[in-house]
ZAFIZA-217880 format. One line per 2 residues: number of its first residue (from 1); their letters; for each residue x, y, z of N, C-alpha, C. Coordinates in steps of 0.1 Angstrom, whole numbers. Example, Ala and Ser with C-alpha at 12.3 -4.5 7.8 and 13.67 -1.06 7.14 Angstrom:
% residues 2
1> as> 132:-57:78:123:-45:78:132:-33:78; 128:-22:71:137:-11:71:129:0:79
This chain:
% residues 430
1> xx> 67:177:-125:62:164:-119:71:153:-122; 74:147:-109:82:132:-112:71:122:-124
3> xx> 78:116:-128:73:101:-138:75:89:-128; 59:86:-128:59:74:-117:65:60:-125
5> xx> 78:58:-117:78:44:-123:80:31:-112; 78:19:-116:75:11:-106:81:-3:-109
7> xx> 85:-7:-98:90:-23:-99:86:-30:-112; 93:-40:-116:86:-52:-127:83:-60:-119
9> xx> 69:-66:-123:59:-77:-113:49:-66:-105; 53:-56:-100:42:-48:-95:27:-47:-98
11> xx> 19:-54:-88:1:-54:-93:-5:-41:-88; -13:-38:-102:-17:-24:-100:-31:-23:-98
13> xx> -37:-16:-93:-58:-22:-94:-58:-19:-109; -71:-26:-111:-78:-21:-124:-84:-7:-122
15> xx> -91:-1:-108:-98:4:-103:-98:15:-92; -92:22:-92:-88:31:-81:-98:44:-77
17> xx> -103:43:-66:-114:54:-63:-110:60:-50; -110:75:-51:-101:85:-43:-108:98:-39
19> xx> -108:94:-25:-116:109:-19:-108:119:-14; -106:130:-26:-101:145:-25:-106:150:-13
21> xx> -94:151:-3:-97:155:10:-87:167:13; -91:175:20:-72:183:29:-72:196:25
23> xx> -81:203:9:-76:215:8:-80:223:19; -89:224:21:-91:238:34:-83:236:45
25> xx> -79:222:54:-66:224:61:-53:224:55; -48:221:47:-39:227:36:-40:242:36
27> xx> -50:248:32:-50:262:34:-48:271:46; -53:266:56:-51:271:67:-37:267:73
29> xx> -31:257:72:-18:254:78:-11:266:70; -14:267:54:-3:276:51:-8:291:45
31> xx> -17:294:58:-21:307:59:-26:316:47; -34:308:40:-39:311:27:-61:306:25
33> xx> -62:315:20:-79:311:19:-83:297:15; -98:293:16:-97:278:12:-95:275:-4
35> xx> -96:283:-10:-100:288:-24:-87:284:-29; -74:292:-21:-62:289:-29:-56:272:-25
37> xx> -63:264:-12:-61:251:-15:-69:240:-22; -80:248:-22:-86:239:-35:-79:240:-48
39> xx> -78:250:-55:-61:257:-62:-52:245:-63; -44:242:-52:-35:235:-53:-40:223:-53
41> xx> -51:218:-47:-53:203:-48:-60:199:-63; -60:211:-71:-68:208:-85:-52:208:-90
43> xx> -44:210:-90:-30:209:-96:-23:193:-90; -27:189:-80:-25:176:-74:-30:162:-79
45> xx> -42:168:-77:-49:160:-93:-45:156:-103; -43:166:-111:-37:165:-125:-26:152:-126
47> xx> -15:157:-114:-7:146:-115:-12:133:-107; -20:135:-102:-26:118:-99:-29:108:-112
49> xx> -42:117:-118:-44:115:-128:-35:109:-140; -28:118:-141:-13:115:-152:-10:104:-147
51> xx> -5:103:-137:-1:89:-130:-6:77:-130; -18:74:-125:-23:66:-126:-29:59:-144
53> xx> -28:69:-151:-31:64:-163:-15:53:-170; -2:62:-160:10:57:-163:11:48:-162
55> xx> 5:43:-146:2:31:-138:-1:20:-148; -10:21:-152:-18:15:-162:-32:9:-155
57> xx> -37:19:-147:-50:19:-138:-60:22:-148; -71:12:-151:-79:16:-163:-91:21:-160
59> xx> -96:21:-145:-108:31:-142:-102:38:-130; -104:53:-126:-103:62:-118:-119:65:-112
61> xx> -118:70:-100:-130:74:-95:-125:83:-87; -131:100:-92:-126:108:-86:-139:117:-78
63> xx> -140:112:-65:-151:120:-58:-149:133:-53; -151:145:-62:-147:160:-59:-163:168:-52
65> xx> -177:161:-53:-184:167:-39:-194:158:-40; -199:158:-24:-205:151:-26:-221:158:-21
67> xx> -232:148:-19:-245:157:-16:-246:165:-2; -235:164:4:-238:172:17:-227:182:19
69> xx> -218:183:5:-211:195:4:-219:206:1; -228:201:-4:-239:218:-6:-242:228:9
71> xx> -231:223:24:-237:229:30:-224:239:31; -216:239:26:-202:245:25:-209:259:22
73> xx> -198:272:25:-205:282:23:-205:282:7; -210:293:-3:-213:292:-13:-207:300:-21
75> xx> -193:309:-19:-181:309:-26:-171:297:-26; -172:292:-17:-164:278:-20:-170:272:-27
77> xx> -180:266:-26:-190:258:-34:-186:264:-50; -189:272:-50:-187:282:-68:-173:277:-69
79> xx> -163:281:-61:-151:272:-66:-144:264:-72; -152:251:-64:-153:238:-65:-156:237:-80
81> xx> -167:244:-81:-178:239:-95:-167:247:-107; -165:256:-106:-152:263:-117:-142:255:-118
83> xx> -134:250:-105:-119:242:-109:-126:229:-117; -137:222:-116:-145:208:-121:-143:212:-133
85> xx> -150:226:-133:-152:228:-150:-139:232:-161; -130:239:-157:-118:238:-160:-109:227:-165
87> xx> -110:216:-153:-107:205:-154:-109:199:-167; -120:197:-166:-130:187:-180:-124:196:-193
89> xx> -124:209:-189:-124:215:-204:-110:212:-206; -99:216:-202:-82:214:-199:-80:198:-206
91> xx> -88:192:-199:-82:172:-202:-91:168:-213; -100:174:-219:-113:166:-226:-103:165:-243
93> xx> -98:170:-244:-90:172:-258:-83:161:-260; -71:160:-248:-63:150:-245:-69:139:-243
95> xx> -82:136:-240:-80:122:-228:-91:117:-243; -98:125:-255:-104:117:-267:-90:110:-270
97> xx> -78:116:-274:-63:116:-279:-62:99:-272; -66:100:-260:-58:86:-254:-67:79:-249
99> xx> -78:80:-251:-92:68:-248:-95:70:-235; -98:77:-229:-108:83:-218:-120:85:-218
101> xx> -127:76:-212:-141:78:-214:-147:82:-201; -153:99:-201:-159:101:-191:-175:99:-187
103> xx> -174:95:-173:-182:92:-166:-187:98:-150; -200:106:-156:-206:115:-140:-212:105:-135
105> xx> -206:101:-125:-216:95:-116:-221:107:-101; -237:102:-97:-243:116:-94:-255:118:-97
107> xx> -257:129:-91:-269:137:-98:-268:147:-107; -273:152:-118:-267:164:-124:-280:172:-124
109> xx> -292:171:-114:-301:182:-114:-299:199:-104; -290:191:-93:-287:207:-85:-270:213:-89
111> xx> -264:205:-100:-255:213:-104:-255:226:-112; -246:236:-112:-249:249:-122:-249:244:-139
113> xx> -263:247:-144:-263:246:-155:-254:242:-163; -243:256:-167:-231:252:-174:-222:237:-174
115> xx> -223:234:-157:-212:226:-158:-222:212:-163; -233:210:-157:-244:203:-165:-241:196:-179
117> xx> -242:210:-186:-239:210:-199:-228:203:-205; -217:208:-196:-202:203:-204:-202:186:-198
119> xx> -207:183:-187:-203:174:-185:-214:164:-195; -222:164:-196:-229:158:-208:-227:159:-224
121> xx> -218:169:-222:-205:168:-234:-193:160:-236; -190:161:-224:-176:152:-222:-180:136:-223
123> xx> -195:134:-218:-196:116:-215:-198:116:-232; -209:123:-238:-214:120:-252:-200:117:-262
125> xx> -187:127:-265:-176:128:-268:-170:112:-267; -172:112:-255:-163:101:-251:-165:90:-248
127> xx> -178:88:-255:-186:73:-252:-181:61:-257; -173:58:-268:-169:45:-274:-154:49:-270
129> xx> -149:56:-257:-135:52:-258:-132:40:-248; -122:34:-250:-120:21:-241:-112:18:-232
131> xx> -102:29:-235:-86:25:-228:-91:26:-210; -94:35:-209:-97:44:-197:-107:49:-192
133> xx> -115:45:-182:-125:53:-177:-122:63:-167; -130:73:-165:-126:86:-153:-140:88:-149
135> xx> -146:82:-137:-157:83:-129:-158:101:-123; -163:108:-128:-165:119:-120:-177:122:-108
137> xx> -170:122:-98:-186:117:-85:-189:132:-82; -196:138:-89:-203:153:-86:-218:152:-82
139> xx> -219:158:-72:-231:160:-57:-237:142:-61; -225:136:-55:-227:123:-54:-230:117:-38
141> xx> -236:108:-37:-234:103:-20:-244:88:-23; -233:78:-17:-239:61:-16:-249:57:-17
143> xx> -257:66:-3:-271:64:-2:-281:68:-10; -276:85:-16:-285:86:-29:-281:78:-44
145> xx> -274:69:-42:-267:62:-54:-279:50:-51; -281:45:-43:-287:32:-39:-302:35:-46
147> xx> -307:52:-37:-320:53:-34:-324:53:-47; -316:58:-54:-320:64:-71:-324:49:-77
149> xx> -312:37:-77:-313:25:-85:-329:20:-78; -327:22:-66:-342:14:-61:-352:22:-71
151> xx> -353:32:-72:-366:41:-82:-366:39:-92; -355:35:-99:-355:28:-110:-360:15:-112
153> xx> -360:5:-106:-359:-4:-105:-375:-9:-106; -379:0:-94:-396:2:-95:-406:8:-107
155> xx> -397:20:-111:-406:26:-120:-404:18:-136; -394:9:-136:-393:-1:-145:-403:-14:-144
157> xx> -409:-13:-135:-416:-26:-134:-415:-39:-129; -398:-40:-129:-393:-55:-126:-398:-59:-109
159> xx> -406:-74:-114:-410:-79:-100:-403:-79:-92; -407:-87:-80:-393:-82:-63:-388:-98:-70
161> xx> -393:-106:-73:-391:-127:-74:-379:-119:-83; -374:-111:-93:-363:-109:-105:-350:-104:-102
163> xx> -351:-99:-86:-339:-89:-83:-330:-93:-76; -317:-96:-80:-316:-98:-72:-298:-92:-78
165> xx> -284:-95:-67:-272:-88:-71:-268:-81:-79; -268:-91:-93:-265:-85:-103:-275:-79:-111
167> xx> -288:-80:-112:-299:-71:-114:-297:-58:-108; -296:-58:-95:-296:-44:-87:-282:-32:-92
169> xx> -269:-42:-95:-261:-35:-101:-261:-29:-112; -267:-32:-120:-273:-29:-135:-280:-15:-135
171> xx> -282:-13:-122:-288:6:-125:-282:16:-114; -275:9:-108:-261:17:-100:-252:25:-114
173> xx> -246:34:-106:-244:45:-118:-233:41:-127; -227:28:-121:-209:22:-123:-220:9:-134
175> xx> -232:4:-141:-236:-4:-150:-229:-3:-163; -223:-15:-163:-223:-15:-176:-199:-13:-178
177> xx> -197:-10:-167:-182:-6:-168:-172:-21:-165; -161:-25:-168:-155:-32:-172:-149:-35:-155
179> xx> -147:-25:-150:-140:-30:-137:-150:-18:-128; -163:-24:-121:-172:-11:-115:-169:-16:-99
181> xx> -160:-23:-96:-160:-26:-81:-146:-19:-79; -143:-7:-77:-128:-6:-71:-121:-19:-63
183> xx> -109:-15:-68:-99:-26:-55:-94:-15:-47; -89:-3:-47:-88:2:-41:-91:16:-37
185> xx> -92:20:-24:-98:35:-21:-86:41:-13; -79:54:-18:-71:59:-18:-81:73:-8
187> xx> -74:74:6:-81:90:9:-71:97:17; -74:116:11:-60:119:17:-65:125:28
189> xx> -58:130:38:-55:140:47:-61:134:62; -51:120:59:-59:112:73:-71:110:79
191> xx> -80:112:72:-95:111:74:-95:90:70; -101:86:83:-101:71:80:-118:68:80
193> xx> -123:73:66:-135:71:66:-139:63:50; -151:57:48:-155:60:35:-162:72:30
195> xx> -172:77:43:-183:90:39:-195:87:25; -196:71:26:-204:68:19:-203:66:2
197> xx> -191:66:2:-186:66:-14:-189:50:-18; -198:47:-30:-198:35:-36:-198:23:-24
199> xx> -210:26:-17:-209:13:-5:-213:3:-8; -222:1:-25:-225:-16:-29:-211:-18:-35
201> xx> -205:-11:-44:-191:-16:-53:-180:-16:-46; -178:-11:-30:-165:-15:-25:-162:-26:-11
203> xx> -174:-33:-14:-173:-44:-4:-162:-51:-1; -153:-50:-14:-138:-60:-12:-127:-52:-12
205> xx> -130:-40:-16:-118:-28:-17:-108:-28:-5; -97:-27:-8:-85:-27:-2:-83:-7:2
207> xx> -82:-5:12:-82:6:19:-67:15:20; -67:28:22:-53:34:20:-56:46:24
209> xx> -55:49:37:-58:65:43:-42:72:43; -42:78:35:-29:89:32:-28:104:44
211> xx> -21:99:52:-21:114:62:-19:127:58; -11:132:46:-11:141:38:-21:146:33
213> xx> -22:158:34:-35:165:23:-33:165:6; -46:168:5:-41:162:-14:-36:173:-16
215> xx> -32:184:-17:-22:193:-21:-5:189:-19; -3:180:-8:11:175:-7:10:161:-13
217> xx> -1:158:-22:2:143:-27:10:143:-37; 20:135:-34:35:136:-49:32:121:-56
219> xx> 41:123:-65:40:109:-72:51:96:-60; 57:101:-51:67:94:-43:52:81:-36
221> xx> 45:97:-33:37:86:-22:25:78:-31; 27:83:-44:14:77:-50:22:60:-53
223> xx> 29:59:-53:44:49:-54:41:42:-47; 44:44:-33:43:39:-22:30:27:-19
225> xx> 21:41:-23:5:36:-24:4:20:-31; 4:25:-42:9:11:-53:14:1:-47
227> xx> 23:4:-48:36:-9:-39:26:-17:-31; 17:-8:-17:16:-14:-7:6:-22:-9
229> xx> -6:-20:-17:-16:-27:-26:-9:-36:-34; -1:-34:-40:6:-48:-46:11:-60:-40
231> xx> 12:-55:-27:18:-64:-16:4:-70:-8; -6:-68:-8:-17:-71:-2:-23:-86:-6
233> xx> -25:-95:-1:-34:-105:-3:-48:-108:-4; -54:-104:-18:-66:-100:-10:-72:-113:-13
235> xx> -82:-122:-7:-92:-133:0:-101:-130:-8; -111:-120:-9:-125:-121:-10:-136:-132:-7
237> xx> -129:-131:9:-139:-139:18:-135:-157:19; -124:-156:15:-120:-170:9:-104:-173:21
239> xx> -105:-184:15:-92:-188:29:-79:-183:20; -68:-183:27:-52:-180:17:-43:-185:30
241> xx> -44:-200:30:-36:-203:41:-18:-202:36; -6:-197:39:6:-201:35:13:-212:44
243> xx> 11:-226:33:16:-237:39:30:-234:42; 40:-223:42:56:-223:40:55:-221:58
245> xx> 46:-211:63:49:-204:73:46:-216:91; 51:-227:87:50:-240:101:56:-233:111
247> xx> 72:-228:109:75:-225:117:71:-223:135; 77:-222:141:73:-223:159:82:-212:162
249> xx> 78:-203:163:80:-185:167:95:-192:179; 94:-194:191:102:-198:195:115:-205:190
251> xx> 116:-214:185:124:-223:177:133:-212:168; 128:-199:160:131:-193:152:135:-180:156
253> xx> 126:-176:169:137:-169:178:149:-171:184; 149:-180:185:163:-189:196:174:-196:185
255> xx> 169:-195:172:177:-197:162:183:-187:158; 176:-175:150:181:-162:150:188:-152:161
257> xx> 186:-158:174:196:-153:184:212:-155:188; 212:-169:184:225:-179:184:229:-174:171
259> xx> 223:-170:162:227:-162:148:238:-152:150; 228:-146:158:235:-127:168:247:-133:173
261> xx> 244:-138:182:253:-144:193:266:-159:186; 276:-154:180:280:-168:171:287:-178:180
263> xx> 288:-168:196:296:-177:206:286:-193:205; 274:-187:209:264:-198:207:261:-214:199
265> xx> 272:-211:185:268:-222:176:274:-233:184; 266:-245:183:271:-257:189:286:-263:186
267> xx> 295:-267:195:307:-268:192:302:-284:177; 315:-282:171:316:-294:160:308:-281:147
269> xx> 301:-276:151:290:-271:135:292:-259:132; 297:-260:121:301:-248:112:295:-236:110
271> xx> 298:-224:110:285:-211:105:274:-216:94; 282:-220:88:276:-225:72:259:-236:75
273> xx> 265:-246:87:258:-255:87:248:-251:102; 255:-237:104:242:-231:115:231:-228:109
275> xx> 235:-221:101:225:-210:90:218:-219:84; 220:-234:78:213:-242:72:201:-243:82
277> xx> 203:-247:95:197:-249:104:184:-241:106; 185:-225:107:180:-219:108:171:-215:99
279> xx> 176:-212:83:165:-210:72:160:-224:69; 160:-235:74:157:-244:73:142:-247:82
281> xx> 143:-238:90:133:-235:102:124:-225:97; 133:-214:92:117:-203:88:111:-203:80
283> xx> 117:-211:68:107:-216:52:105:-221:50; 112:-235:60:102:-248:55:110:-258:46
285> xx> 118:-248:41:129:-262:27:134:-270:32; 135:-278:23:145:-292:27:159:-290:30
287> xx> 169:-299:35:181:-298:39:188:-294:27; 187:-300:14:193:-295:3:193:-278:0
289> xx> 180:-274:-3:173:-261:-4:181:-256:5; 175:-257:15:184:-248:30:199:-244:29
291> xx> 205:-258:24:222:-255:24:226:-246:10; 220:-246:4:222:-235:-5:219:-224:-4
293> xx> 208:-218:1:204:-208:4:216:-200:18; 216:-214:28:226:-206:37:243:-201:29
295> xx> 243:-208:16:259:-202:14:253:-190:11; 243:-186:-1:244:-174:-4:240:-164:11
297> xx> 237:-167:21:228:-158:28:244:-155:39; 252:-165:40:264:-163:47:278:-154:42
299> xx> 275:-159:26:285:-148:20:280:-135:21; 268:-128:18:260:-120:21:264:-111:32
301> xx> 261:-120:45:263:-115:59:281:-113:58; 286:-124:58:304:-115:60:304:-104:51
303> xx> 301:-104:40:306:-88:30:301:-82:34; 291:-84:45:278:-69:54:287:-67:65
305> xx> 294:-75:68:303:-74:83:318:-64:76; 323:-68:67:333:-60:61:330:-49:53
307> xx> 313:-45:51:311:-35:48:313:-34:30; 315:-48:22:314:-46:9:299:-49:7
309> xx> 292:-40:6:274:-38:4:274:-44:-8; 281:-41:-18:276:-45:-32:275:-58:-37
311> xx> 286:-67:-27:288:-76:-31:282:-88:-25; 274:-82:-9:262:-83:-4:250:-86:-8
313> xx> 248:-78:-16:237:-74:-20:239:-88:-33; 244:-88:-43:244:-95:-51:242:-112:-44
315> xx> 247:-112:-35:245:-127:-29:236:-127:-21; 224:-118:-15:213:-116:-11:203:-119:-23
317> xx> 206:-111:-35:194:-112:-46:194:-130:-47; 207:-139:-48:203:-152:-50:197:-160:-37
319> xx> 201:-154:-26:191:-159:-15:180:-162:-20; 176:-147:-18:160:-145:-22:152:-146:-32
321> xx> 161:-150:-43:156:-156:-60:156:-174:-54; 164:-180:-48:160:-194:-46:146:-193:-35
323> xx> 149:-187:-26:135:-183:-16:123:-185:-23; 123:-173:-32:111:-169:-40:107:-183:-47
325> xx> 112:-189:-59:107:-196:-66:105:-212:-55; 110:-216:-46:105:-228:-39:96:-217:-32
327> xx> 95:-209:-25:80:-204:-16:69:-204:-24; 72:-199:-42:63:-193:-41:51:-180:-42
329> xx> 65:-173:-33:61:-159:-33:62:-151:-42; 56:-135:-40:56:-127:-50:63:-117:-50
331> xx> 73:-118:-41:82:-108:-41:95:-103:-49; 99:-91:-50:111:-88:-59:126:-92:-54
333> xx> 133:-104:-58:140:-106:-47:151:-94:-50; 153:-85:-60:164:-75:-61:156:-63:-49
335> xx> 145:-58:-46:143:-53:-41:143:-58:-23; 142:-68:-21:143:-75:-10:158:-75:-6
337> xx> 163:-77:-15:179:-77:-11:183:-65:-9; 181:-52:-14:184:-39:-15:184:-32:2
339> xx> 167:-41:5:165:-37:17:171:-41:30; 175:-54:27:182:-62:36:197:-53:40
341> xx> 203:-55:28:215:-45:31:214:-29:38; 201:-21:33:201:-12:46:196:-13:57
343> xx> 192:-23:60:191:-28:75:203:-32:78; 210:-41:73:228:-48:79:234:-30:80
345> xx> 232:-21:72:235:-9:72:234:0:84; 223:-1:85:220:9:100:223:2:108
347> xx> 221:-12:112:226:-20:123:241:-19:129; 245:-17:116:263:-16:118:265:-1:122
349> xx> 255:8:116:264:19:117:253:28:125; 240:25:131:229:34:135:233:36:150
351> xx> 228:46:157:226:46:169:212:39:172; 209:39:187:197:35:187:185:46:190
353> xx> 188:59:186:174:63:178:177:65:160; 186:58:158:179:58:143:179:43:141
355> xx> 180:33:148:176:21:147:161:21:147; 159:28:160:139:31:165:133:33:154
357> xx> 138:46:146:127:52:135:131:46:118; 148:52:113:149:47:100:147:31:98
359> xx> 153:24:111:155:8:111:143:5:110; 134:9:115:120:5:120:113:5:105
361> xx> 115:19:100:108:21:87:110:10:73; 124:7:72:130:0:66:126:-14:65
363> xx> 125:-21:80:121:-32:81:107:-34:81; 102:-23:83:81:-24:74:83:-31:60
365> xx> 95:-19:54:97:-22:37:95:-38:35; 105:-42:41:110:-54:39:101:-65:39
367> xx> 93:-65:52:85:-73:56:70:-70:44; 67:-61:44:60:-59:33:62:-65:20
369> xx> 72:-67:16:78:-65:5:73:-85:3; 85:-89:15:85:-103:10:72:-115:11
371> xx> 66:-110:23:57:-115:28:44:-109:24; 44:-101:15:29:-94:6:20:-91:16
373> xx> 22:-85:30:10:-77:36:14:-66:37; 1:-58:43:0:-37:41:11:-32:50
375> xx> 17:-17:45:25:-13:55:20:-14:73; 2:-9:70:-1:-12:83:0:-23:90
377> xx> -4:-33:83:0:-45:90:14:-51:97; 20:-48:88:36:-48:94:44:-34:109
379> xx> 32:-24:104:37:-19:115:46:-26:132; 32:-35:136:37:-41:148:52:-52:149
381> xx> 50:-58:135:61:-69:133:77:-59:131; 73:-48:125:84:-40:126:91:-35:135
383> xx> 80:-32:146:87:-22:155:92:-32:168; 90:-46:169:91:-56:173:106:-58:170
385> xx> 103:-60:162:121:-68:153:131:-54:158; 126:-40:152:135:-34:160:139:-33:173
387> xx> 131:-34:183:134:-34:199:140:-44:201; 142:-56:189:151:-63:194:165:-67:188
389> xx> 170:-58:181:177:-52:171:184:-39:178; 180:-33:188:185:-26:198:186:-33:210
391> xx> 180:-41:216:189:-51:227:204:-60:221; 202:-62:208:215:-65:205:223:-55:209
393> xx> 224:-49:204:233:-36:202:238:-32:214; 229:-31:222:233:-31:237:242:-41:244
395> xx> 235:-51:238:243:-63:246:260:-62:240; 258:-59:226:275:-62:223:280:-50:224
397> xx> 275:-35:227:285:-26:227:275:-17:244; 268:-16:243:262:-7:255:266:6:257
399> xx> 262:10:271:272:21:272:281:22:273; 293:21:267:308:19:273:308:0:266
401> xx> 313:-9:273:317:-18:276:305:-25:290; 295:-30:285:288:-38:294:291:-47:299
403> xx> 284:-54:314:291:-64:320:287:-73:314; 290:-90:323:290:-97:316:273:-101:319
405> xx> 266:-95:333:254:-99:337:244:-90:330; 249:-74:325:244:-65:318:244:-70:305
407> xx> 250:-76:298:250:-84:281:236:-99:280; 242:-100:292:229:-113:295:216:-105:294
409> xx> 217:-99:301:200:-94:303:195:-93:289; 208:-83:283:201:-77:269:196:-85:258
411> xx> 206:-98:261:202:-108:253:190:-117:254; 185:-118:269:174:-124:270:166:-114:265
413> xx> 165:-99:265:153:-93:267:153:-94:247; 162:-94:239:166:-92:224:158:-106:217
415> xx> 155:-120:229:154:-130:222:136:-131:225; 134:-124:237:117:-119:239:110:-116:227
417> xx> 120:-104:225:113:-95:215:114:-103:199; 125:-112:198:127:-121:186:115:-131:183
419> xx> 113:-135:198:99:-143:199:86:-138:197; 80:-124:200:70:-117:201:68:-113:182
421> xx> 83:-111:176:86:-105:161:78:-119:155; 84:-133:156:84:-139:150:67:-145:150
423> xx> 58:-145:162:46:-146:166:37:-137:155; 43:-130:156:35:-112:152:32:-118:136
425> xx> 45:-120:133:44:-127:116:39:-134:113; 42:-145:121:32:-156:115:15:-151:118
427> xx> 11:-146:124:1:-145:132:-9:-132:115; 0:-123:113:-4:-117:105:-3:-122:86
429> xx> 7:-129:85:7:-139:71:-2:-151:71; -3:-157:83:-11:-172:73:-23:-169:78
């Protein structure tokens, strides 16, 4: 197993709750019983697990069945309940060793005895540890999580005039834990559901449907995952306007196109004092700010045109280090720059289907990265920016040697799409 390691500055949840999804189609894609992808997804685990402790994620919530899996036939079911119990017994040594304190959340009356047993061994064991909780959700489900606290709540006596949020939380199965509201819910194998997992404690949870079954979950994409929650803004119902983003989509399209286009700069005005012009436009800085940022962002761009990357890249990181600290933002500017360069990369050297897909992919990164929203969100702003990142390309090389009415078009159609990009962003950041 890789060792997950991660940016400095990277925000990690306190709280991560994950619905084990995929082995039986896992199993069936690779022509094997459901048994042997349960198998593999109990080995997928482990390293989630490992991981996320690496993370420094201090409660896990791992929902392995829940109350309407009991309709599964009943050698799988027996499965399930043996890999659980393996599990517990495999990690319970180690995780006293490193302050794991486990936690069944659930019912523990229609489970098999045995596992009953151990798992009320593992919480007793592990009751004053601190570092780490591990929520085990066995024949768990929301609504019987609710129904249970309400019968409590009654057979305790407390009047209706006494109950009220934080009362009601207090006998939900997550009472009493240090971080009991996940920030985020991690589920694999493309299933874009909750299926009722913790529906009072994830009212604010930040969402993450993984297309992969959890037998293909690696530490790459557990990475990924991270990153893209790190990048998220979350509100909790509250405003997060970004005063930097005034900009007029237009204005910054038609700027960044005369960029493309250098025939365009106004006679008398230098590249230097174009570029002021234009990052002056999309951040918001003052003329001072701007003119500084444009040297580093123009030395940058010629070493991208001559193809010295490295030396790119280093005058990119101060771009985006002066960027950063007047925005504001939370972004890595070494990793911001990294990305930038393989975009000047593919641009220079992609055709236009690997502009479509790698360029496309790339420039999610990016956008992600600097502007702190979800890969999903950036989807549309990405694939925008590309279509018009390929009308360049056209316009200055085409098929052959384009005309001079064939370059025009491309260019109007490149500065559409610059406009639609730049809309899309603003529209999805403030």
């Amino acid at each position: 197993m890789d060792k997950l390691s991660l940016p400095k500055g990277t925000i990690v949840p306190n709280h991560i709750a994950v619905i084990l999804d995929g082995n039986g189609r896992w199993a069936r894609a690779h022509g094997l019983p459901t048994t042997k992808g349960h198998e593999a997804g109990a080995v997928a685990l482990e390293h989630l697990l490992e991981n996320c402790r690496r993370a420094g994620v201090h409660t896990l919530t791992i929902w392995g069945f829940s109350t309407e899996n009991w309709k599964r036939p009943p050698k799988e079911v027996s499965k399930i309940m043996d890999l659980v119990g393996l599990m517990i017994k495999k990690h319970l040594k180690d995780s006293k060793k490193e302050g794991v304190r486990f936690i069944h959340i659930g019912s523990k009356e229609r489970l098999p005895r045995h596992l009953a047993i151990l798992l009320k061994r593992a919480e007793e064991e592990t009751k004053n540890n601190k570092k780490y909780i591990l929520n085990l959700a066995l024949d768990y489900g929301g609504r019987d999580e609710i129904v249970r606290a309400v019968k409590k709540i009654i057979k305790a006596g407390v009047p209706a005039e006494s109950v009220n949020e934080e009362l009601f939380a207090s006998y939900l199965d997550t009472a009493g834990q240090p971080y009991p509201y996940p920030d985020l819910l991690i589920r694999t194998s493309g299933e874009q559901r909750t299926s009722g997992l913790m529906p009072w404690q994830m009212a604010y949870s930040e969402f993450y449907f993984e297309e992969d079954h959890l037998p293909d979950m690696t530490t790459t994409k557990l990475r990924k995952i991270l990153l893209d929650y790190s990048r998220r803004r979350r509100r909790f119902g509250g405003k997060d306007r970004v005063e930097h983003l005034k900009f007029k989509p237009e204005v910054a399209a038609r700027l960044e196109l005369n960029w493309w286009r250098l025939s365009k700069i106004p006679e008398g005005k230098t590249f230097e004092e174009y570029a002021t012009e234009h990052i002056r436009e999309q951040w918001g800085l003052s003329l001072a700010l701007a003119g500084r940022a444009a040297k580093h962002m123009v030395l940058a761009f010629r070493n991208g045109k001559r193809e010295h990357w490295r030396q790119a890249d280093v005058n990119l990181r101060k771009f985006y280090r002066l960027i950063k600290d007047e925005v504001k933002l939370a972004f890595e500017p070494s990793i911001a720059a990294s990305l930038q360069v393989r975009i000047w990369q593919k641009t220079e050297n992609g055709s236009k289907a690997s502009l479509t897909r790698e360029f496309e992919d790339t420039t999610r990164e990016l956008v992600t990265e600097v502007y702190r929203i979800s890969d999903y969100q950036a989807t549309k702003v990405a694939h925008l920016r590309a279509l018009a990142t390929i009308e360049k390309n056209l316009a200055e090389h085409g098929e052959g040697a384009p005309s001079s009415a064939e370059a025009s078009e491309h260019w109007d159609r490149a500065e559409e799409y610059l406009h639609l990009y730049y809309k899309a962003l603003k529209d999805k950041v403030a």
